[in-house]
Structure formats: C-alpha cells, structure tokens
C-alpha positions as a printed Julia matrix, in Angstrom:
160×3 Matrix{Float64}:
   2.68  -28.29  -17.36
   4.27  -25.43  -15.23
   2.22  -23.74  -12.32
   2.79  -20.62  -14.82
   1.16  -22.36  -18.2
  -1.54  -23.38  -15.78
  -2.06  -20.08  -14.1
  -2.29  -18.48  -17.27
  -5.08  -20.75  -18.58
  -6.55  -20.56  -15.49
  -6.38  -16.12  -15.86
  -7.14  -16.21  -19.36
 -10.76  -18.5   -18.94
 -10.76  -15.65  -15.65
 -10.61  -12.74  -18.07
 -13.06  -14.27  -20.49
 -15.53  -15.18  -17.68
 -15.13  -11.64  -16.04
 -15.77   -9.91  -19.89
 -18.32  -12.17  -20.67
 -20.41  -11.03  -17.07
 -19.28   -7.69  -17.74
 -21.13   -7.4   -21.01
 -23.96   -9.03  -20.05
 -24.69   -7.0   -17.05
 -24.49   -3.6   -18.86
 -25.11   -4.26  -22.2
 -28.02   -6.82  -22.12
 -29.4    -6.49  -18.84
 -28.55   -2.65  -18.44
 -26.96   -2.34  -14.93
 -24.5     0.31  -14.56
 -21.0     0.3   -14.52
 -20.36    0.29  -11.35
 -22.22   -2.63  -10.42
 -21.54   -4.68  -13.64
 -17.88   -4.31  -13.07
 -18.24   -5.43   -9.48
 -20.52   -8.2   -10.36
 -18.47   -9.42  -13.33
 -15.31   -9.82  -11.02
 -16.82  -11.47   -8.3
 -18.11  -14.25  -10.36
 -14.62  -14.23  -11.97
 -12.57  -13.91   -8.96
 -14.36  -17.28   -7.43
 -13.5   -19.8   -10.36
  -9.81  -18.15  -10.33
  -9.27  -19.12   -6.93
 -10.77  -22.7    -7.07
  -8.75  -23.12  -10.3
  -5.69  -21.62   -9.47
  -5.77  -23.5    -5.46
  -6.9   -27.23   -6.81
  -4.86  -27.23  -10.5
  -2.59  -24.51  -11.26
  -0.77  -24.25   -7.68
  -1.81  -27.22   -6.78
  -2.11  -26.3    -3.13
  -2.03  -28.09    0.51
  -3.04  -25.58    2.64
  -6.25  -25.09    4.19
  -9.18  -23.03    2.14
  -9.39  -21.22    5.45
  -5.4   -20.15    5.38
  -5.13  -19.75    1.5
  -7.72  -18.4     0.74
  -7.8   -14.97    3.64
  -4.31  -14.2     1.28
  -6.39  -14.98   -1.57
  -9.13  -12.74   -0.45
  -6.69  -10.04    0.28
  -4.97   -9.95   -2.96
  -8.5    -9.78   -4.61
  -9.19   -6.76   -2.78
  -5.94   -4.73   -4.03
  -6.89   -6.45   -7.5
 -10.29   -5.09   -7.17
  -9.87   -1.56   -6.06
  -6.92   -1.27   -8.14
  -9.67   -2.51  -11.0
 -12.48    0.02   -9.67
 -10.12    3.05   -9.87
  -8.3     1.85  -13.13
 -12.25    1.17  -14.94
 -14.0     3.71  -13.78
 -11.4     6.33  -13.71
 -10.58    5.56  -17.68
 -14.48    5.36  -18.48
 -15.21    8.6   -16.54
 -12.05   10.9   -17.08
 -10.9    10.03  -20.82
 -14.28    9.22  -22.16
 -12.98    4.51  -23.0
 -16.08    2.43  -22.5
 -16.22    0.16  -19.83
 -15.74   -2.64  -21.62
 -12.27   -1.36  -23.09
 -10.88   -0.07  -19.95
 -11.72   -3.42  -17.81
  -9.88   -5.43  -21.21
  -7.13   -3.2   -20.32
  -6.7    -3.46  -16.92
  -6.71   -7.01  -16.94
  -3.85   -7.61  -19.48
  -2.09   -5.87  -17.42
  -2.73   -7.41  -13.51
  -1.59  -10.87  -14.16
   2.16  -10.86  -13.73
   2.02   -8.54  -10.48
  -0.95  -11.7    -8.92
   0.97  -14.73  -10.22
   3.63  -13.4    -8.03
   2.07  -12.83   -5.2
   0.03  -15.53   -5.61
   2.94  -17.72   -6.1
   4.97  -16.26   -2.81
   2.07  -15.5    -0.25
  -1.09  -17.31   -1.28
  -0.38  -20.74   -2.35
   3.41  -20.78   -1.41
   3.38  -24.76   -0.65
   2.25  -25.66   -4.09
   3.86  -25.99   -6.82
   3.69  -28.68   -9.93
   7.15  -29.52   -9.78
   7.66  -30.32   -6.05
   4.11  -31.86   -6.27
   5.01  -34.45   -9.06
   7.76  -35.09   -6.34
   5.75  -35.56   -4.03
   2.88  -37.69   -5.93
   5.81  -40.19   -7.02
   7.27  -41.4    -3.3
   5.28  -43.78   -1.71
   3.68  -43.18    1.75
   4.64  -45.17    4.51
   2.07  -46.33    6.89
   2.97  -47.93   10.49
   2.38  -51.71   10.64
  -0.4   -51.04   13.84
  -1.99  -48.35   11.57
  -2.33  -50.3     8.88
  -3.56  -53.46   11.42
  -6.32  -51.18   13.11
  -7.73  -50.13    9.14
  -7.62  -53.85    8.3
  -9.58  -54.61   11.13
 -12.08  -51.51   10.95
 -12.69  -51.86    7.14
 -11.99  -47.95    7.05
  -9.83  -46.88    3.84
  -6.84  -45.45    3.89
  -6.64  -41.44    3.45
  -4.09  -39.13    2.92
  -4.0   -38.23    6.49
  -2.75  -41.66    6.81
   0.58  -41.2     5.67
   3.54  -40.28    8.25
   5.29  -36.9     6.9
C-alpha cells in the first residue's frame, strides 16, 4: 500500500475517533463545546501520530525530532479547527457536531503534505520496501564480539 492509502486509513479511523469523543463529551456526558472539541482532538491527534509515524510513513527519525513538527502542525490543525468549529456553531447557528465533520473533510490534503515534506520526510513505503529488501552488512569483528557476548544483533548493528 502507498504512504497515501495508509495515511488515509490512518485519518479516516482519526476522524471517526475524534467524532466519536466529540459526541460523547457533549452529548452524553454534557461538557461544552469548547472543551469537547478540544478533548475529542487530543485523543484523536495521539493515535494519528503513532499511526501515521510507525505504519503509514513508516518513519526513522527520532519521536523527539518527528514528533516537535508533528506537534506543530497539530497546533495550526487545531486552532485552525477551534476557529473553523466554533466560529460555524456560534456565527451561522451548525451544531458542533456538523461543523467539526466539516472541518475535517476538509484538513487532510493540506497535513498529508506537510506531513509528508516536514514531519516524517525520511519515510516513505516505497523507499522503505527498498530498504527492508538489501541485506545489512555487519563487520567480521562485530559480528565476532556478539558471538562471543551472546548479545543479538539490532538494527543499530548494521553499517549505513
């Protein structure tokens, strides 16, 4: 599958997740928009970035390094989602729920890109089946010193 197939399963099981919290939150439990909304994209904003880093993007880099990008696409995302929500709830009278179904059909392309070009910019599933297929090569006295210690061999181990 394509990093895109994959980030868009990844968005859509986002989107349902974020709805799903959404609803909950200020239908059932009764909190107010405001905090619903927030609430609802937190929870949904942490599986999209585990998802999208380990499987869709299939990234390299660091948590640390990917995911301070990450974190400050999510912000744009979010107060571009705060004004977009609250702004259609308030000022043309669309419940919440409508206006945050709105918003996030229309988000995606604009964060796969960046996503794809600043976040996880190493990863991608068609250098990475590449990559998985070539064999690493390990230095005879590296590979001496693990027979001797009994330690495995990790992908650290490989020369690059």
């Amino acid at each position: 599958m394509t990093s895109f197939i994959k980030y868009l399963i990844t968005g859509t099981l986002s989107v349902a997740i974020y709805i799903s919290c959404l609803h909950i939150l200020h239908a059932w439990v009764g909190v107010g928009p405001l905090i619903s909304n927030s609430s609802a994209y937190a929870f949904a904003t942490v599986f999209n970035y585990l998802a999208n880093c380990h499987w869709a993007f299939e990234s390299e880099s660091t948590h640390f390094a990917s995911f301070a990008k990450f974190t400050t696409l999510v912000a744009v995302g979010f107060l571009g989602n705060q004004i977009f929500v609250l702004s259609m709830s308030k000022y043309l009278n669309i419940d919440v729920r409508v206006a945050a179904l709105l918003f996030s059909a229309l988000w995606p392309l604009a964060s796969f890109i960046a996503q794809r070009t600043l976040v996880f910019p190493d990863g991608s599933s068609s250098t990475r089946s590449l990559k998985r297929n070539k064999r690493p090569t390990v230095d005879k006295e590296s590979f001496q010193t693990r027979q001797t210690t009994g330690r495995p061999f990790s992908r650290w181990d490989r020369r690059r």
